[in-house]
C-alpha positions in Angstrom: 103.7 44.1 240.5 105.4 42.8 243.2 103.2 42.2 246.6 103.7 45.2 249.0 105.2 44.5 252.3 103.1 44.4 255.3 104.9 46.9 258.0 102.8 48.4 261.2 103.5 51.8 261.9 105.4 50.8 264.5 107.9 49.4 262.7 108.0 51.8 260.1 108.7 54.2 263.4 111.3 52.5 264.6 112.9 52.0 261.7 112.9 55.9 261.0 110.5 55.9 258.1 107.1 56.9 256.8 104.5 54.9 254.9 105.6 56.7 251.9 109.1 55.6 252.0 107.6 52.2 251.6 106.3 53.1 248.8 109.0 54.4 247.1 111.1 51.3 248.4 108.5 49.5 246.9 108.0 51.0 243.6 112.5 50.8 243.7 112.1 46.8 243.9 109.6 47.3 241.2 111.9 49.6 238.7 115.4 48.6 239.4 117.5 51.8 238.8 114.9 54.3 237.8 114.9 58.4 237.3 113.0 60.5 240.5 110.0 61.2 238.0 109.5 57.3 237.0 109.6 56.8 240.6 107.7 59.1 241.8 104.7 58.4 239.2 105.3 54.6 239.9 104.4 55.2 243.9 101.8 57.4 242.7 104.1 60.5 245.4 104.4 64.1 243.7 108.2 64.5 243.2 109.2 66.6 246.2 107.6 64.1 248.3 109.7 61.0 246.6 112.6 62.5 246.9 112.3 63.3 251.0 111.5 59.5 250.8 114.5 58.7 248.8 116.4 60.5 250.9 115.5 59.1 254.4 116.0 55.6 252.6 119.2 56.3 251.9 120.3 57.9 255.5 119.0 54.2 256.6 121.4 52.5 253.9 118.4 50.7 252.6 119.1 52.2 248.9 122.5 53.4 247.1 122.7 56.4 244.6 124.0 55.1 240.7 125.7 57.9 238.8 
């Protein structure tokens, strides 16, 4: 598993984000291109919740959507 980065609320804040979009940004490094539900289970978020995060990550341009 790759080691989690380190971000203080702060930055998180400024950045726009939440401590579970890390997660899900995390569990992305992790799984490469990955369905919501192998995602969501992999950042241990209900699916509703992993997809606000996806979302916000994408707003951001820190993740791209692969048809």
């Amino acid at each position: 598993m790759p080691k989690i980065p380190k971000l203080s609320a702060e930055t998180l804040n400024l950045l726009g984000l939440k401590e579970k979009d890390l997660k899900v940004y995390t569990a992305l490094l992790k799984l490469g291109t990955a369905p919501l539900r192998r995602i969501a289970e992999e950042a241990s978020l209900n699916r509703g919740t992993a997809y606000d995060a996806l979302k916000r990550l994408l707003d951001v341009g820190l993740i791209s959507y692969v048809n």
